[in-house]
C-alpha positions as CSV (number, residue, x, y, z in Angstrom):
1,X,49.7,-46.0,5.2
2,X,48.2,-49.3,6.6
3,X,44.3,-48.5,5.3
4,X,46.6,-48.2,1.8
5,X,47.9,-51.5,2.2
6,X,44.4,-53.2,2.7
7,X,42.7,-51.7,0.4
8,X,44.8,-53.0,-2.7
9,X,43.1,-50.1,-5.4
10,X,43.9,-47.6,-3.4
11,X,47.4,-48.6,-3.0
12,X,48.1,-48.7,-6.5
13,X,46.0,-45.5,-6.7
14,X,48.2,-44.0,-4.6
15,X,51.1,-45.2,-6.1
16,X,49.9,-43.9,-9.8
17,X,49.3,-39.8,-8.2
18,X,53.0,-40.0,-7.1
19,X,54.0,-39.8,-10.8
20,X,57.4,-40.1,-12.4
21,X,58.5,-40.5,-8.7
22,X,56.9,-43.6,-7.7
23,X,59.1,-45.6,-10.3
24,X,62.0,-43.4,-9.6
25,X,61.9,-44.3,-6.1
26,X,60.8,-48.2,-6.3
27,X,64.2,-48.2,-8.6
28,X,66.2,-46.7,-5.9
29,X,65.1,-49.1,-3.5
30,X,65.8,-51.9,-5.9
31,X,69.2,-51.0,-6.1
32,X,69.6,-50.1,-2.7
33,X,68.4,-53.4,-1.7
34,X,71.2,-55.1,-3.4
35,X,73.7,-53.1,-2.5
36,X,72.8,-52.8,1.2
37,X,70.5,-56.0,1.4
38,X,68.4,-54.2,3.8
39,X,65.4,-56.6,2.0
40,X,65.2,-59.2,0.2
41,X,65.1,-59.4,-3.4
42,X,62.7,-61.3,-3.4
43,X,60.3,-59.1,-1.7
44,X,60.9,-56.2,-3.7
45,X,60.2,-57.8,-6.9
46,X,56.6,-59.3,-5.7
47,X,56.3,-55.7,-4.5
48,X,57.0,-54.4,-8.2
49,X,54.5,-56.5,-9.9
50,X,52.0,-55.8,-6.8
51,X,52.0,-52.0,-7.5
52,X,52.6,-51.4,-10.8
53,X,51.6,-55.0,-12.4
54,X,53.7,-57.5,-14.2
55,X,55.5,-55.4,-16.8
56,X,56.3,-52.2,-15.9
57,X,56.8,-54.0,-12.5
58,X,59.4,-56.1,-14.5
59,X,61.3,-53.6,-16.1
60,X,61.4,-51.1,-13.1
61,X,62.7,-54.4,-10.6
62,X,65.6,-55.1,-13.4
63,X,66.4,-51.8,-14.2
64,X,66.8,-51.3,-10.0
65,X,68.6,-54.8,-10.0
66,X,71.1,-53.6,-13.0
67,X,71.8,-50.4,-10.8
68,X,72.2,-52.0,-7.9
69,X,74.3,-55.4,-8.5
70,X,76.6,-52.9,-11.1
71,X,77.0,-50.7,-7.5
72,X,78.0,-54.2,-5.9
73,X,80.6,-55.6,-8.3
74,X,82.0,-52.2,-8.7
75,X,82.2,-51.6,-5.1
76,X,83.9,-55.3,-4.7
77,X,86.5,-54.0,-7.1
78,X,87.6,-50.7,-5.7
79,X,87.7,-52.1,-2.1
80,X,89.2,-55.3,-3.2
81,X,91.4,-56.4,-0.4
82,X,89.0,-55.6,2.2
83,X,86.2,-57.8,0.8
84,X,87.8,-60.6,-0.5
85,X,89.7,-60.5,3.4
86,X,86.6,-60.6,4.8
87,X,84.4,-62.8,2.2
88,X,87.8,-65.0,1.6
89,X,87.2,-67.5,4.5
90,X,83.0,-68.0,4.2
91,X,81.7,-71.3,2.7
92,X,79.9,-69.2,-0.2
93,X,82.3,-67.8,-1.3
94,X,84.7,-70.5,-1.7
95,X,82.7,-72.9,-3.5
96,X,81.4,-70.0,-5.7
97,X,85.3,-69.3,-6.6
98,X,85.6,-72.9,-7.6
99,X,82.7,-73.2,-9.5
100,X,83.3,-70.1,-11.3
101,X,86.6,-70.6,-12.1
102,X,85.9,-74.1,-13.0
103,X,82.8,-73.8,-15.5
104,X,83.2,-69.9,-16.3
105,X,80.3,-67.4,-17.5
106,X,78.1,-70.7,-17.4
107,X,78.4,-71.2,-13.6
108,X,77.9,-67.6,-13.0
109,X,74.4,-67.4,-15.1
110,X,73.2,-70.6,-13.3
111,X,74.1,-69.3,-9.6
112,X,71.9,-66.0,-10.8
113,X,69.3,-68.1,-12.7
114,X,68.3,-70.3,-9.3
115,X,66.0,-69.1,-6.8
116,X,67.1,-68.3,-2.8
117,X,70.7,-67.7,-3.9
118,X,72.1,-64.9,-2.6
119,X,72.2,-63.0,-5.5
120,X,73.6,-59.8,-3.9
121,X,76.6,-61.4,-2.3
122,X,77.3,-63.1,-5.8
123,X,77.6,-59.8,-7.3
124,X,80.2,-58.9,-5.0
125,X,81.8,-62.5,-4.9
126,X,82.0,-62.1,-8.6
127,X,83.2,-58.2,-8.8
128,X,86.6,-60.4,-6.6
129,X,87.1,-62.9,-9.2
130,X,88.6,-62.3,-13.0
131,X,85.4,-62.1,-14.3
132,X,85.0,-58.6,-16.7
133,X,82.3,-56.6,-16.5
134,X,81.0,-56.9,-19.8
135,X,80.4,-60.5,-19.5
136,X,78.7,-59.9,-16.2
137,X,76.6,-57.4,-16.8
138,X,74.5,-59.6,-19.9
139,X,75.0,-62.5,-17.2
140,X,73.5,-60.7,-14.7
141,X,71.0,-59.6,-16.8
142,X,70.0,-63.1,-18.3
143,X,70.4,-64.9,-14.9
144,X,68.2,-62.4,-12.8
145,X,65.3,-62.2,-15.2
146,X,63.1,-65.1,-15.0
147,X,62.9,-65.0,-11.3
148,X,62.0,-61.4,-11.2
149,X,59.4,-62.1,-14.0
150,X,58.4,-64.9,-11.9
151,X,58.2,-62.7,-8.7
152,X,56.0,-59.6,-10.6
153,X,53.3,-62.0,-11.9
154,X,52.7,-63.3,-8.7
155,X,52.5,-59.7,-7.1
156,X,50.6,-59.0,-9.6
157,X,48.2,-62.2,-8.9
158,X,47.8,-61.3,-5.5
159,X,47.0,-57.6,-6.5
160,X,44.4,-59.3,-8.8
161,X,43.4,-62.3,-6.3
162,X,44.1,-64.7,-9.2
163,X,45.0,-67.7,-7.0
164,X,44.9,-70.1,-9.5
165,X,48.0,-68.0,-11.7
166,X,49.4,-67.4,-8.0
167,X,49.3,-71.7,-7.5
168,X,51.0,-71.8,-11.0
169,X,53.9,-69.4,-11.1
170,X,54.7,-70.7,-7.8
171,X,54.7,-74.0,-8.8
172,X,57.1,-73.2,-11.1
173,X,59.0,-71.4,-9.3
174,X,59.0,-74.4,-6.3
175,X,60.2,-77.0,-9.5
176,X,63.0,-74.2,-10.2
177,X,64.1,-74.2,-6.4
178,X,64.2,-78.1,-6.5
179,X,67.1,-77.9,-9.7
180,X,68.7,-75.4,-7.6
181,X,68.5,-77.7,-3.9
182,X,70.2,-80.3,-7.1
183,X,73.0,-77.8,-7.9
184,X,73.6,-76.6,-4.9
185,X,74.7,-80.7,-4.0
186,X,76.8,-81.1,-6.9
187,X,78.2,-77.0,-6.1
188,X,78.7,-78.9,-2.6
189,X,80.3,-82.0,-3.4
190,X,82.9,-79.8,-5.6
């Protein structure tokens, strides 16, 4: 497995034999991941556009992220009073309630639109408040996608060793963490 992981062609190589079950599974881990957390989002998108480059990457990291942060707010739902007992008294939570409740579906897609969140506890966070699926689901969606796009092309620049679209999607994505550091004051101060 490690001689795969140097040898970049070979990876993907290896990843392409597996089939129909290579995207099945990098799904399933997608999903898992934000149900579970065991990694972090972010390392599981770069991983997407890394093996199977920035589109397909794309779609199989957001279709994995749909799954997944659906699983979460469900779950929040059905077990209800023991989450919100448990997440009730945490800092996150709290201001996420208020800012929620305070500028609606608008908060929501900004908290899912800036980058080192913690996207996976705002699906649950969200599955506790009055907020209907329908509208969180396109939320979700809308809020999750640039980042992820963001996350495949540079996978998918380090597959390639194109450093100089590596610098500049993580440029962008450094500018995109500096409005969020801004938010998160103003989120903060509320």
């Amino acid at each position: 497995m490690w001689s795969l992981w140097e040898n970049r062609e070979a990876l993907r190589a290896f990843v392409e034999a597996q089939g129909a079950l290579a995207p099945l599974a990098f799904v399933a881990l997608q999903a898992l991941q934000v149900v579970l957390a065991p990694l972090p989002g972010e390392v599981t998108g770069f991983l997407a556009g890394y093996l199977f480059g920035p589109w397909e990457g794309f779609f199989l990291a957001m279709s994995g992220l749909a799954l997944g942060s659906s699983a979460a707010f469900g779950l929040a739902r059905l077990f209800e009073r023991s989450l919100e007992a448990h997440f009730r008294e945490r800092p996150f939570y709290q201001r996420t309630v208020r800012f929620t409740r305070r500028h609606g579906p608008t908060a929501a897609f900004l908290l899912f639109l800036f980058p080192g969140l913690p996207k996976d506890y705002l699906c649950y966070a969200l599955g506790l408040l009055p907020f209907p699926f329908r509208l969180f689901f396109p939320v979700m969606l809308l809020g999750r996608a640039p980042a992820t796009l963001a996350l495949t092309f540079q996978g998918d620049a380090l597959y390639r060793a194109d450093w100089r679209r590596l610098f500049w999607v993580g440029l962008a994505v450094g500018l995109a963490l500096c409005g969020f550091l801004i938010l998160k004051r103003r989120l903060e101060g509320e």
